[in-house]
Structure formats: C-alpha cells, structure tokens
C-alpha positions as CSV (number, residue, x, y, z in Angstrom):
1,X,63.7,107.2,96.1
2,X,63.9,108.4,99.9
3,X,66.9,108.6,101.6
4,X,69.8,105.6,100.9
5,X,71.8,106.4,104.0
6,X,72.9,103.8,106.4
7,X,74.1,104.9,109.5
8,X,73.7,103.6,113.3
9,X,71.0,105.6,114.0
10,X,68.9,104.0,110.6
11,X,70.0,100.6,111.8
12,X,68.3,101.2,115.5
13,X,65.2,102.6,113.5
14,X,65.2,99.5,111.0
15,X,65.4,96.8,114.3
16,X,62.5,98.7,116.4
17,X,60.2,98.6,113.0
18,X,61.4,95.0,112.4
19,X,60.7,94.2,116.4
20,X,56.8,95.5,115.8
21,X,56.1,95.2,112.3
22,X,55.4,92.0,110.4
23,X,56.9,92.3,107.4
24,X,56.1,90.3,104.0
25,X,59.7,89.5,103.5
26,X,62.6,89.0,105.7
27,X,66.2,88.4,104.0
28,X,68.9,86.8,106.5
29,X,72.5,87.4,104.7
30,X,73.8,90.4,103.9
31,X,76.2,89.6,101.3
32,X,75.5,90.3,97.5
33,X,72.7,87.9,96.7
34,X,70.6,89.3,100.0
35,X,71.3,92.6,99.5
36,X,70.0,91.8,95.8
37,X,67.1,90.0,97.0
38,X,66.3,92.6,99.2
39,X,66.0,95.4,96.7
40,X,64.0,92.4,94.3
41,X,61.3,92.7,97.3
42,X,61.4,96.0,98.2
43,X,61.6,97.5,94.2
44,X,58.6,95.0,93.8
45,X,56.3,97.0,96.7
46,X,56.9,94.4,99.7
47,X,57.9,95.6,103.0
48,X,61.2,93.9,103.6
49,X,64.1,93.4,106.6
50,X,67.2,92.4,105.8
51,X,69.3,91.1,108.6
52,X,73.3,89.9,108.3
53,X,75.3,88.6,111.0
54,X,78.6,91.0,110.9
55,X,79.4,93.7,108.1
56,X,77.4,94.0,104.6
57,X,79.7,91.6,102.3
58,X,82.0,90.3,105.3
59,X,82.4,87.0,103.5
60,X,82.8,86.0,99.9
61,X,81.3,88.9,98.5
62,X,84.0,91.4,99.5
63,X,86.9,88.9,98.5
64,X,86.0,87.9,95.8
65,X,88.7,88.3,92.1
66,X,86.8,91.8,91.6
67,X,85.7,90.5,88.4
68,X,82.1,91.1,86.5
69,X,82.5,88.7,83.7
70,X,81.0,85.9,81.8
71,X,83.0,82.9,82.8
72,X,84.9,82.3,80.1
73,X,86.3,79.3,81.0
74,X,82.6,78.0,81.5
75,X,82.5,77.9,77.6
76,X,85.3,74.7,77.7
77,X,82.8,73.4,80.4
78,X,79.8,73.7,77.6
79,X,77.8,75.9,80.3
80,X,76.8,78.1,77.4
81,X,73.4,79.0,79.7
82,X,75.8,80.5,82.6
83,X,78.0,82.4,80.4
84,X,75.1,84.2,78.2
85,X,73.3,84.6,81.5
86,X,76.3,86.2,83.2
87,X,77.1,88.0,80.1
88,X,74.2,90.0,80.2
89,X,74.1,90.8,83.6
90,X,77.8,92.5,82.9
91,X,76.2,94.2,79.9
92,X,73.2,95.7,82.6
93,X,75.8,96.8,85.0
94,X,78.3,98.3,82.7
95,X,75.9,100.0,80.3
96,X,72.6,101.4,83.3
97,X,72.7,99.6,86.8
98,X,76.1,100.7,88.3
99,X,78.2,102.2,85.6
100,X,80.6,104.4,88.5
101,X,81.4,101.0,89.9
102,X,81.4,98.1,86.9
103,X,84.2,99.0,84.8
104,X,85.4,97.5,81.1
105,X,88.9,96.3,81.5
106,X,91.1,94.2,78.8
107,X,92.6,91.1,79.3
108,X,95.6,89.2,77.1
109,X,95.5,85.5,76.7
110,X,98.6,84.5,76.1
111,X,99.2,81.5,73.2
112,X,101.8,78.9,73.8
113,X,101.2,77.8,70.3
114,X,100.4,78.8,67.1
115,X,97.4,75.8,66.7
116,X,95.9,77.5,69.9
117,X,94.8,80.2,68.3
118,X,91.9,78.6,66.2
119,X,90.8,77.0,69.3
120,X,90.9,79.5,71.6
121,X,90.5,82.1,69.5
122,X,87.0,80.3,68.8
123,X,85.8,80.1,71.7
124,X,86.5,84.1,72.9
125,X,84.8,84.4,69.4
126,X,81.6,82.7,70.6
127,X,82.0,84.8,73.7
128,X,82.1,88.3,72.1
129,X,79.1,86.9,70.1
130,X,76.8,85.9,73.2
131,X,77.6,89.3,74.6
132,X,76.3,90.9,71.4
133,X,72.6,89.0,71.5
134,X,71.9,90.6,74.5
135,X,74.0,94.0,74.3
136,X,73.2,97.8,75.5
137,X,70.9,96.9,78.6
138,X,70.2,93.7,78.7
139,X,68.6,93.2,74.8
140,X,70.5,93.9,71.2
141,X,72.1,97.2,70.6
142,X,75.5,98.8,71.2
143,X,78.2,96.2,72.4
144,X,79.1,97.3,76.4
145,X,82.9,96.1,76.2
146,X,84.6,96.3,72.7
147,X,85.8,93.5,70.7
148,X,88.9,91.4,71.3
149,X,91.2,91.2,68.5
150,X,93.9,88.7,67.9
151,X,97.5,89.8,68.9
152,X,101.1,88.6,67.1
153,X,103.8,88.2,69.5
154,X,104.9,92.2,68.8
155,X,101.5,93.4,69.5
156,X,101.6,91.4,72.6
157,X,105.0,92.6,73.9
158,X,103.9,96.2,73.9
159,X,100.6,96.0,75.8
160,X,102.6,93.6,78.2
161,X,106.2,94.5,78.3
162,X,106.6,92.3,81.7
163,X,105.9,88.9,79.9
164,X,108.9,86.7,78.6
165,X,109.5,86.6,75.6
166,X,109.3,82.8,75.7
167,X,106.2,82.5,76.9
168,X,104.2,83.3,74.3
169,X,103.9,83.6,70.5
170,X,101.3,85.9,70.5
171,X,97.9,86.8,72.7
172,X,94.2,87.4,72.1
173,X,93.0,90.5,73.8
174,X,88.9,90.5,75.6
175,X,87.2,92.7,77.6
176,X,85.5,91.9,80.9
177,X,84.7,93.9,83.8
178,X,85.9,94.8,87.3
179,X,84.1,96.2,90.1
180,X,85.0,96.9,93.6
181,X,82.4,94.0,94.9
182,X,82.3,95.2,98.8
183,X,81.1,98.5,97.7
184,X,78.9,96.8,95.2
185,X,76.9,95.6,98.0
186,X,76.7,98.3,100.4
187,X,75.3,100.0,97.2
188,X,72.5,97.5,96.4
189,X,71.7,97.8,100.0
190,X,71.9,101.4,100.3
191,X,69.3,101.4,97.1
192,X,66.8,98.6,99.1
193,X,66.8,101.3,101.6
194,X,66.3,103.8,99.2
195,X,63.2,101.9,98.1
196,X,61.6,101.2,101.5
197,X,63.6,97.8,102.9
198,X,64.7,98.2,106.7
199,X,68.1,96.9,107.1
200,X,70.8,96.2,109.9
201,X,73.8,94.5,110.0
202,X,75.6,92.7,112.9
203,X,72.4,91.3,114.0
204,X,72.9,87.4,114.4
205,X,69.4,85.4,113.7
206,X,69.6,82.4,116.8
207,X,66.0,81.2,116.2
208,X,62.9,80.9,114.2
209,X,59.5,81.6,114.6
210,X,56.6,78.9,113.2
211,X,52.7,78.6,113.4
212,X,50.5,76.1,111.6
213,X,54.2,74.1,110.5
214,X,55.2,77.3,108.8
215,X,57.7,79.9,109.7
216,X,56.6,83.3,110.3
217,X,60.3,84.9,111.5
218,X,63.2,84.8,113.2
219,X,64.4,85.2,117.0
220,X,67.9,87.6,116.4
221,X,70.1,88.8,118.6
222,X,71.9,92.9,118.2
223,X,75.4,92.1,118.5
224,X,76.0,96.0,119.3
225,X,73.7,95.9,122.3
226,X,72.7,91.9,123.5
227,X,69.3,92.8,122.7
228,X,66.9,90.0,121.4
229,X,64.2,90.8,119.5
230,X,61.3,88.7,117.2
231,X,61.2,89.6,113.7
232,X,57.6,88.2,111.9
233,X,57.5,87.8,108.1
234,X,55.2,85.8,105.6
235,X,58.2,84.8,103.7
236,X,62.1,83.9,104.9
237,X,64.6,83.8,102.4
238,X,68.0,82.4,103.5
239,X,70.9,83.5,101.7
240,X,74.5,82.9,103.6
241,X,76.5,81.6,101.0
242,X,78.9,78.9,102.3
243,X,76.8,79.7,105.9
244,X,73.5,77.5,104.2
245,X,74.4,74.4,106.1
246,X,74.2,76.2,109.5
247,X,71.2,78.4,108.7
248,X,69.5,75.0,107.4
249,X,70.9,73.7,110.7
250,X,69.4,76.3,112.5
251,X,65.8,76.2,111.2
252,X,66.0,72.0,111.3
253,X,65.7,71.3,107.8
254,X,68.1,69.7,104.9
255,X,68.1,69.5,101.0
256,X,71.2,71.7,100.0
257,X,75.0,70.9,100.1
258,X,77.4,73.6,99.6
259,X,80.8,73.2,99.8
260,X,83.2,76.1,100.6
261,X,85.9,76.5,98.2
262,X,89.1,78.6,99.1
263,X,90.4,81.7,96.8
264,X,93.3,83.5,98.2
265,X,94.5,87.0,96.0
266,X,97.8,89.1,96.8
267,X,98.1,92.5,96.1
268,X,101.3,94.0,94.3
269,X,102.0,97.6,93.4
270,X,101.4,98.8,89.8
271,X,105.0,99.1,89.2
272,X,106.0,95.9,90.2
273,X,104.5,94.2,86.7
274,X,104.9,96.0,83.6
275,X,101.7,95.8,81.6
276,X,98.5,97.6,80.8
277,X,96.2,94.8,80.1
278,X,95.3,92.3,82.3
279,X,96.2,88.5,82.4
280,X,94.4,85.0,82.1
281,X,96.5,82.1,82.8
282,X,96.2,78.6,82.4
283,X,97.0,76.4,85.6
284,X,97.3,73.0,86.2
285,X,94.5,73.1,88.1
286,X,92.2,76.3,86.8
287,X,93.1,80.3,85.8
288,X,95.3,82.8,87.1
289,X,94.3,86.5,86.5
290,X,96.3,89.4,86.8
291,X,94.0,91.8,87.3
292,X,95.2,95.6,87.1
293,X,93.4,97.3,89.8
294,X,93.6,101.4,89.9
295,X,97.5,101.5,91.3
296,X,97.6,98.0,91.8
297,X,97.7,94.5,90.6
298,X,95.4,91.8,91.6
299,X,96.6,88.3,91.4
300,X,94.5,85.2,92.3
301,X,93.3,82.9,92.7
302,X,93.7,79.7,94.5
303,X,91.1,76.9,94.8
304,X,91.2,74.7,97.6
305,X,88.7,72.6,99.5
306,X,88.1,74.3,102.8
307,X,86.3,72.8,106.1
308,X,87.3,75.0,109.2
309,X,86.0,78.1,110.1
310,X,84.4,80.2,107.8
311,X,84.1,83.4,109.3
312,X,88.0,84.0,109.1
313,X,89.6,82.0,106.2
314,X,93.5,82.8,105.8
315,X,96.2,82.4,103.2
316,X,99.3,79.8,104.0
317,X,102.7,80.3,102.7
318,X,101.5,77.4,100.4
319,X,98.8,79.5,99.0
320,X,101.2,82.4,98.5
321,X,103.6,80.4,97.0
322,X,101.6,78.7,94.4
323,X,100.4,82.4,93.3
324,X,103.7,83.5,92.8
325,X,105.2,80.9,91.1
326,X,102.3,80.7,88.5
327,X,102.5,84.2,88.3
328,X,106.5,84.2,87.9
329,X,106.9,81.6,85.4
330,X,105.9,84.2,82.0
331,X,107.1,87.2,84.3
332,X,110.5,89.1,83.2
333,X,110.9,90.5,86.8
334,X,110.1,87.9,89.4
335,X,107.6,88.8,92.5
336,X,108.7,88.2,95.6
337,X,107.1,88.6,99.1
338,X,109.1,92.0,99.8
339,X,106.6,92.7,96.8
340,X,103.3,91.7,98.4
341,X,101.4,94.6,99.4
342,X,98.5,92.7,100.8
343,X,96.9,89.5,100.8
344,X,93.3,88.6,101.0
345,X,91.3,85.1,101.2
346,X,87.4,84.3,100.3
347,X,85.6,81.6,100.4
348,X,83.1,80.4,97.6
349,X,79.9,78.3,97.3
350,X,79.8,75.6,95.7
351,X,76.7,73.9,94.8
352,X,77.3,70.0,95.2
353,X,76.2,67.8,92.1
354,X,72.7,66.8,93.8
355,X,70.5,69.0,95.5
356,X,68.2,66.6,97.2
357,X,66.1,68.7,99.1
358,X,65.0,71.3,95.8
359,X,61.0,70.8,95.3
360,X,60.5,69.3,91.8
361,X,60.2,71.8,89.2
362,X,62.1,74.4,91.3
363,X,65.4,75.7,89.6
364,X,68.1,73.5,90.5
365,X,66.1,70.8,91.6
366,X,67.0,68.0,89.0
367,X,70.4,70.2,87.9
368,X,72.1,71.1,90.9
369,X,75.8,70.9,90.1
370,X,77.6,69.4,87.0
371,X,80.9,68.4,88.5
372,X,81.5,65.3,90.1
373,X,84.1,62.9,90.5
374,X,87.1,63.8,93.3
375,X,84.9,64.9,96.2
376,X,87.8,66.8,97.3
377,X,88.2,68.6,94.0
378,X,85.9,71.7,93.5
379,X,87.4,73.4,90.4
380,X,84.5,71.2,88.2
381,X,81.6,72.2,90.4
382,X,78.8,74.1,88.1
383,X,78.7,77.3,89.7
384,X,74.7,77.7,88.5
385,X,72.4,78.5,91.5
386,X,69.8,76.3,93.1
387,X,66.3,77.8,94.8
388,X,64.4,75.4,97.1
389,X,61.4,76.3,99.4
390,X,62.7,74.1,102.3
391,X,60.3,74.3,104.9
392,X,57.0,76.8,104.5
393,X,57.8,80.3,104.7
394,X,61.5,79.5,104.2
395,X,62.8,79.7,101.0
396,X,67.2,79.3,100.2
397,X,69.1,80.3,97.4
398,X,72.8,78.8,97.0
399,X,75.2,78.2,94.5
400,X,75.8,81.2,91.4
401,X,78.2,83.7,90.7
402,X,78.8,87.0,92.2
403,X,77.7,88.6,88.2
404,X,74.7,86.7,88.6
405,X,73.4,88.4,91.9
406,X,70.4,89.8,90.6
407,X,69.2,86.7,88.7
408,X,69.6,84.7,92.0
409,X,68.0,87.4,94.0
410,X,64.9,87.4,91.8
411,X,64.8,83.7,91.7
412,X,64.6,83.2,95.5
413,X,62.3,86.1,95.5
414,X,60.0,84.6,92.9
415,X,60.1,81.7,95.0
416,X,59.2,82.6,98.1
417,X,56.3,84.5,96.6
418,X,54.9,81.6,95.0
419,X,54.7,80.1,98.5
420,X,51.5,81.5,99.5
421,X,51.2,82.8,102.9
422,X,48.4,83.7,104.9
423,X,47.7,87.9,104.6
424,X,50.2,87.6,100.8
425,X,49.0,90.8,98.6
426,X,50.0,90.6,95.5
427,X,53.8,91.3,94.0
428,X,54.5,92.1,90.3
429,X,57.9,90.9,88.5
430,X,61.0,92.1,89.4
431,X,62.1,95.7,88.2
432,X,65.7,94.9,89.0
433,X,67.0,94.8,85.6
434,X,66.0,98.4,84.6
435,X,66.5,99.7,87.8
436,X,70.1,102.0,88.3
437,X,71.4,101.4,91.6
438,X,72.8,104.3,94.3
439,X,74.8,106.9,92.8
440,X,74.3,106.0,88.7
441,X,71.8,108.3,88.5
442,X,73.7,111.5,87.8
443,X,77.1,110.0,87.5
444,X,77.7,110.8,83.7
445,X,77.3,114.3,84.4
446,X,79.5,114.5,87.7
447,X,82.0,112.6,85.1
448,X,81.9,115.3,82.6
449,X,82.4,117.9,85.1
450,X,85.5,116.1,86.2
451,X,87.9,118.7,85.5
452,X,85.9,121.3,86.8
453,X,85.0,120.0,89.9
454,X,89.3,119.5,90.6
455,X,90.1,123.0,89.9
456,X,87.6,124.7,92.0
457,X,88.6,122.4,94.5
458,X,92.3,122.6,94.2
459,X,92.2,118.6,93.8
460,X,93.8,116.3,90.8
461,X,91.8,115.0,88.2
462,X,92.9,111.9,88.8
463,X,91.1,112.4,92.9
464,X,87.7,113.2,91.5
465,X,87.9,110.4,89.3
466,X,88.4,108.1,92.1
467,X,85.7,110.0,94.3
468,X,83.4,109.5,91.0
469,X,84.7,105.3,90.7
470,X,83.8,105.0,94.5
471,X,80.3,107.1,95.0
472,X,79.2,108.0,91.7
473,X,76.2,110.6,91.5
474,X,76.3,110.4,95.3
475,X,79.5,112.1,95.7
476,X,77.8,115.4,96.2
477,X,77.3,113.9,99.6
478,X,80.6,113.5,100.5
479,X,81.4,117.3,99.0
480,X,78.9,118.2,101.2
481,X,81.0,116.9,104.0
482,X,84.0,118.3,102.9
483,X,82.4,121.9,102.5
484,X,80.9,122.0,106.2
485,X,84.0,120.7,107.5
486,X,87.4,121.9,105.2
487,X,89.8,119.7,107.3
488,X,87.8,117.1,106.0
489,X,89.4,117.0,102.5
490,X,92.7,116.3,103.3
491,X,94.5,113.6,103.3
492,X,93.4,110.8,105.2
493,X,96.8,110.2,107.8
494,X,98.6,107.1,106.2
495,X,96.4,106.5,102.9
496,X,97.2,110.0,100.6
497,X,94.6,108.5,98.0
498,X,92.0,108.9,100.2
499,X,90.1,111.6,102.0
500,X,89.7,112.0,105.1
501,X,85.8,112.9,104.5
502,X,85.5,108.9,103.2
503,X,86.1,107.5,107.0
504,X,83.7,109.8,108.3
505,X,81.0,108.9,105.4
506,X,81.7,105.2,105.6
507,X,80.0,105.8,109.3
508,X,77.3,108.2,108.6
509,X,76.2,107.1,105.2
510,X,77.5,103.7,104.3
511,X,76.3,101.2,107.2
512,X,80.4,101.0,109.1
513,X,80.4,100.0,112.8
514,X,83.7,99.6,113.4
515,X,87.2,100.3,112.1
516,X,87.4,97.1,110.7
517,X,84.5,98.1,108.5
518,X,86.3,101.1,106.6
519,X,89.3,99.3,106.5
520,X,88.6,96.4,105.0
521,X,85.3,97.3,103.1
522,X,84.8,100.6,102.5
523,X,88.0,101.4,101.5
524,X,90.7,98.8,100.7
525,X,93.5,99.5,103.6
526,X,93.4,96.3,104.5
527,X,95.3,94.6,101.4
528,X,96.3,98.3,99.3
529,X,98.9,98.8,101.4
530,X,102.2,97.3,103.0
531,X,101.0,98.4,106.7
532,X,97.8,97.1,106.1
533,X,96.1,100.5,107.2
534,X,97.5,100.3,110.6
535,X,98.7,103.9,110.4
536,X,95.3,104.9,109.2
537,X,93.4,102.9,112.3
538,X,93.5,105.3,114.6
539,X,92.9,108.6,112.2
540,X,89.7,106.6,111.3
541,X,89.1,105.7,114.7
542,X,88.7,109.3,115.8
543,X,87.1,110.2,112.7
544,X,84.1,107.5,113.6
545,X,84.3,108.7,117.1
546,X,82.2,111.8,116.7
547,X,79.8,110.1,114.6
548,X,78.8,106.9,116.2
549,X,79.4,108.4,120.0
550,X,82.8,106.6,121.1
551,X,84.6,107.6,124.2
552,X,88.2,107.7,124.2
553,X,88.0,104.1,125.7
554,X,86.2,102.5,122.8
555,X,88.6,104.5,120.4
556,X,91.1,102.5,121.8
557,X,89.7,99.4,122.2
558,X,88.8,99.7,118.2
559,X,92.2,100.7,117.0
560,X,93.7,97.6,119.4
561,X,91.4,95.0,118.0
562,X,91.9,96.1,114.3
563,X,96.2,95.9,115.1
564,X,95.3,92.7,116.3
565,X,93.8,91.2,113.4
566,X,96.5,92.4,111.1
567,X,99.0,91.0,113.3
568,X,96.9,87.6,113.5
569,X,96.7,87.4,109.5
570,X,100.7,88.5,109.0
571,X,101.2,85.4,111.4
572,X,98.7,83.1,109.8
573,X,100.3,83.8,106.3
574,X,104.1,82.4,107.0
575,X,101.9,78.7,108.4
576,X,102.1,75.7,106.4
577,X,98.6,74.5,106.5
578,X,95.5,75.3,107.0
579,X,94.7,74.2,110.9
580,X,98.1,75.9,111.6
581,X,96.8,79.4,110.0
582,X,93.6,79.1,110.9
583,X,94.9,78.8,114.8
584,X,96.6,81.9,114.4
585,X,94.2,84.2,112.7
586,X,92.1,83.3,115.8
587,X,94.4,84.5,118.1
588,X,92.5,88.0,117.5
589,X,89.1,87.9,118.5
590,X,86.6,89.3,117.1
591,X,85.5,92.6,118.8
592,X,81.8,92.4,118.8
593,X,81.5,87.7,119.0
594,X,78.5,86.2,118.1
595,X,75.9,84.8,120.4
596,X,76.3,81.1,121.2
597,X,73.3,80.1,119.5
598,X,72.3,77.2,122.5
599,X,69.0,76.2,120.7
600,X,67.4,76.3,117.6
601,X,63.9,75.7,119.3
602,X,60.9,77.5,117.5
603,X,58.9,79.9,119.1
C-alpha cells in the first residue's frame, strides 16, 4: 500500500489528476459510505476520485451514537436480515478491519420486572447467537464480544452503582462496540488513498457532465481556491446521506426519498455517573444509551423529524431536556446542565417506505423502508439501504446504518459496475471484507509494547494507549513527529489529553483544512470539554500555520470563525424550537461558503 497521507498538498495533486484524467469511478460524498465505496473501487483495481463538499464525515457520520452494533432493537422490529448483517460487520471490524478503533464495550439492560426477563432475555439470547454464525472475521469461529449473562438486582448495583435502586430488579449485560466514527472515516479514506483513489475534500460538485443521455462527470467547484474544474468518469456514484434529494436535484432526476431524522447526544464527565457498563433505556418513543466513552459519558439520542438546513443542525433546550430527564429518572445523582460538557447533533437518513425510482431487481427496489404510518414519525423507518442506478452513469445509495458502511459501499459499487460504460475493463468482487484498514496492520504489536514505549518516553501508559485507540500501527508517524520536533509532545495548551504533535498531524497527515477540522473531527474539543476547545483554537491554529502556509492574518481569521461557531451553538442550545436555533447557529458563517450552485445545466 503506498502512502495513506492526506494533506493539502495530496488534495491539490488529487484535483489536477481528477481535472485531466478520466477516471472509472467518481464518488461524490465524503462521509462513511463514500469513503467506503471509494476504497470498494479503488481495492477492486479502478482508478477512483472521491470528492465531498466540506470535511471528511462533516455530517451524520461524525455525530453519530459512536456505536458499532447490531441493532438490537431491530430484533422487536423482526429485521433479523439487518441485525445478522450488521452483526457481522461488528465482528469484521472488531476482530481484522480496524481493531485500534472498533472497541467491545458492555451494556446493562435494566428489567422493570421480573416476567421481562424471559422476553428480553430471549431476544439478547437470539442476538449473541446471530453473532456466533458468523464470528471471528466474518464466518464461524471465536466469538468477537463475549457473552451477556443475566444480572440479579445485586449484580446490577455493583457494575452500576449510579442507578436507583427502584428502578430495576435486575439487568442483563451484552456487548457491542464503540468506535470513534469521524476518525473511522478519515481512516477508510486514508486506506482508498493508500490503495490508488485520489481524494479531496471541500470541493463542492455544481454540475454534471453527460454524452449519449449518460453522465460522464461532474462540474466542481475548490472551495479553498474558486477554481472550477471537470472531473470525467464512466461511473458516478452519489452518496450524501440526508444531501440525496439535492444531489438528485442537481443531476435532474428522482426515485429516492430520504427523510432526515434528528439525534442530538450531550457529553458529561466520567464522574458525573457512577457506572462501568453502559446503559440501554427504553423511551416512550425509542432507546437511550449511556455510552461510556474513554473519560466521558455519552448520552443520546433524540429522534425528531428535521426539514431546515442540514448542513448545521442544533440541539434546543427541548432536546436537552428530554435527554436529561430520561436519563435522570433511574439516576441516584441527577445531571444538570452545569454537568454538560458538550453537546453535539446529527442528522440521519431515513429511507422512506417506497423507493419509486429503484430499477426492478435492484436492492431496495420493491423493499425500500418498512415503516409507515405517521409521516412525521421516523423512529419505525427500516434503516436497510436502497441502491438505484438513476440516470446512466449515475448510480445512489441511501438509507443503512453507519455498521453497515461497507455492505452499502459494495452494493453501490456493484451497481454502478453492472452499468456498462463505454471503455469499462473489467472489476472483480470486493476485497473489503478481508482487507485491514490504516493503522491495524501492526497495532497488536505497538499494543504489546505499550509499556515500553511510555517509559522511554517518559509518557503514562494510559497516553500511549490513547495514541494506540486513535492511530493504531500508524502511530510511528506521529512519534516520528514528536522525535524531529521534542516541543511537539507536550501538552497540547487547553486539552492535557492530547499532544500537541496530533494538531500538527491532523494537517499533514489526516486531510484538516481548518481549525474547525481538528476540533471537531480529528480530536473531540468540540463537545470533550466545557470551553468547547476554545482555549486550544488558537494553539492549533499556529500549529496548522506552518503546515498549510497561514499568515498571521488567516491565523486569526481561523481562530475567530471557530469562537464564533461555538458561541453560535451555546446560543442555539438555550432556543425553544427548531427555526429559533437554527437562526442562531447561523449567525456564524461558515468560513470557506459554498458556491451558489445557479444551474444544474449539463455540459
């Protein structure tokens, strides 16, 4: 595998190639399911472009419940092909394809009464068994994530001192997974890059190229530098998420609906719930989970029906609210807001029950969703994907789960490919599923050497560790930093838990733009801490600087625009509605906007 690096200069390569070279695939979306379907191509010996609009996993994919998991509740839903499907994809990443990043982590569930436990006791019974049939990569063999066991009210009580007494008689204890899901993607893109795929984000696709009635590309626009360029490919493969109406807008065709569903998640220190297992909660309308997240806790989410602006969704005090009080009512210490570290708010796709445009015998075509009923209710929506070749030479993926981003991605892939285009050579089957992504290869070694590698760097165990959770084999990267530059592995000012080498690699080997990018991606500032990161903006700022060729002037005008959006959010989070929150988080712009995209005219 060549270099995996993304940096500014690799983007600027990536759009010059992409400007003269037709390529066989071009990905537009730069969330999880591109980046996936961009290393599908590229493992599979296509030359492949991937372009995304702002930051690698801006939207859902870096806001999402930080969960790999089978969807348990799917199981009350009878969507036993989604759970076994997403079940082994937890078992691939745990076990081979990312196992610094997808972690096993236990979770209580919490029995009212004492008939619930046959019931649901069953059902995580059926759950554990799924995960067996496919096991240790993918096919039988060792379990990835032990087995739960059932829990009296004592047993309970000491894995989760914090929960009333009253509020259970007793718990059943599973394993899932948790990953960091931003860093997920800037791996799998990193890895398509590894494996020949050219890739740049903040480049906003305005057009579309066609010949014969079949699209051959995309006009797209570099956000960093107003340049336009034309980007020819045999095969476009849409994959925005909640974006799929506007990119079907944009290339003047219909067939899928996808609704955007609203998850909001606030962030409370580790000693603010006492417990060492997660939690699943029943709600009135879905689940809560209390997720324990390194020295935090992660609680979410909501699920509300969401129609403004996507690029910016925001929490309301209502949102917050209904967190807490879920959360509060089997707490023995109440949260409050003085507790809130953080507070973050994605939006998910929802597949709507028909997907009329989906050519018959494509997936999805007669399934689409399995909800129904209350349009405005999206907690029953099937959260299966749908692949539909659209127009020729564009084919879109929507719907799925974040766990089930490779399946998608070689879907859409296989798709695309079996629309034949003029000049097509020919593409085995995906390699995704035995294929490790950046930074396994060589982690279990680093992880053994743990101890080693803190003492002869004067460093805690517990720092290496996280290094090893965040960059895996690849970490000798980042040491290399740190040993050409000693200053560098420090502290980073404001945020003790990291380094100050991670800014500076988040710009020279992870893709980051902007000071947005590390704060809210490539590390988690943004919603880890009760200032937000501010105090680290403008470390990071002049950590960038020297990297990406900032002036003093362009410093500040970073470190501004990023204290601006925090204000913005803090502001949005005390509204009462949506359109009120929504009008405030606006009130910081975005520091690089998109293009008005006038016309959709084909060239």
């Amino acid at each position: 595998m060549s270099s995996t690096a993304l940096s500014a200069a690799s983007r600027t390569e990536a759009l010059e190639r992409m400007a003269t070279e037709e390529l066989d695939v071009l990905v537009v979306g730069g969330g999880i399911t591109g980046a996936g379907a961009a290393l599908d191509a590229a493992s599979r010996g296509l030359s492949v472009g991937v372009l995304e609009r702002r930051d690698w996993a801006a939207g859902t994919s870096s806001r999402a419940s930080k969960l790999i998991h089978g969807g348990l509740r799917y199981l009350e839903m009878l969507d036993f092909h989604l759970v076994h499907e997403a079940l082994r994809e937890r078992g691939l990443l745990v076990d081979s394809l990312a196992p610094h990043l997808v972690h096993p982590v236990p979770f209580l569930f919490p029995l009212e009464k004492q008939w619930q436990r046959f019931y649901i006791g069953a059902g995580i019974a059926l759950y554990d068994t799924m995960a067996g049939l496919v096991g240790r990569g993918g096919a039988a063999g060792r379990r990835t994530v032990p087995l739960h066991k059932h829990l009296l009210r004592g047993g309970l009580h000491r894995r989760f001192r914090g929960l009333r007494r009253d509020a259970a008689v007793g718990a059943i204890q599973y394993w899932d997974a948790k990953v960091d899901d931003a860093r997920l993607v800037h791996v799998v893109v990193r890895t398509a890059v590894g494996h020949g795929a050219l890739a740049a984000s903040r480049t906003q696709v305005v057009g579309y190229l066609e010949e014969g009635g079949r699209v051959v590309g995309v006009r797209a626009v570099d956000l960093e530098t107003g340049r336009e360029i034309a980007v020819r490919a045999r095969h476009v493969i849409g994959a925005t998420g909640v974006w799929t109406d506007e990119i079907q807008e944009l290339f003047r065709t219909r067939g899928l609906e996808v609704n955007a569903s609203k998850g909001v998640h606030i962030v409370v220190p580790k000693d603010a719930v006492d417990g060492e297992s997660g939690l699943i909660l029943r709600t009135e309308k879905s689940v809560l989970f209390v997720i324990p997240w390194e020295t935090h806790w992660v609680i979410g989410t909501t699920d509300t029906p969401w129609d403004l602006t996507k690029d910016h969704p925001v929490a309301t005090a209502e949102d917050i609210d209904y967190l807490l009080d879920h959360a509060n009512a089997v707490l023995t210490r109440p949260l409050g807001r003085e507790d809130i570290l953080g507070v973050y708010t994605g939006l998910r796709p929802l597949l709507q029950p028909t997907a009329k445009g989906a050519l018959p015998g494509e997936k999805g075509a007669e399934k689409g969703g399995k909800g129904g009923g209350d349009p405005t209710t999206t907690t029953k929506v099937s959260r299966e994907h749908t692949v539909a070749t659209l127009r020729p030479g564009l084919t879109v993926v929507a719907g799925g789960k974040y766990t089930t981003y490779r399946v998608m991605a070689r879907d859409v892939v296989d798709a695309a490919l079996a629309d034949v285009a003029p000049g097509d050579r020919p593409a085995g089957p995906s390699l995704t599923a035995s294929l490790p992504l950046a930074g396994a290869e060589g982690y279990g070694v680093r992880w053994a050497q743990r101890h080693r590698l803190a003492a002869e760097r004067g460093w805690s165990v517990e720092r290496v560790e996280h290094l090893l959770h965040r960059f895996g084999g690849q970490v000798d990267e980042l040491l290399a930093l740190v040993d050409a530059d000693p200053s560098l592995g420090q502290p980073l000012e404001g945020a003790p838990h990291y380094l100050r080498a991670e800014a500076l690699y988040a710009a020279t080997h992870e893709g980051a733009l902007h000071v947005e990018d590390v704060l809210t991606r490539r590390t988690r500032l943004s919603y880890e801490q009760a200032d937000r990161g501010t105090a680290s903006a403008r470390a990071v700022a002049d950590l960038m600087a020297g990297a990406l060729g900032w002036d003093a002037a362009r410093v500040e005008e970073e470190v501004s625009s990023y204290l601006a959006r925090v204000e913005a959010e803090r502001a949005a989070e005390v509204e009462d509605d949506d359109a009120a929150a929504e009008r405030r988080r606006l009130e910081a712009p975005d520091i690089r906007p998109d293009v008005p995209v006038t016309s959709a005219t084909a060239a």
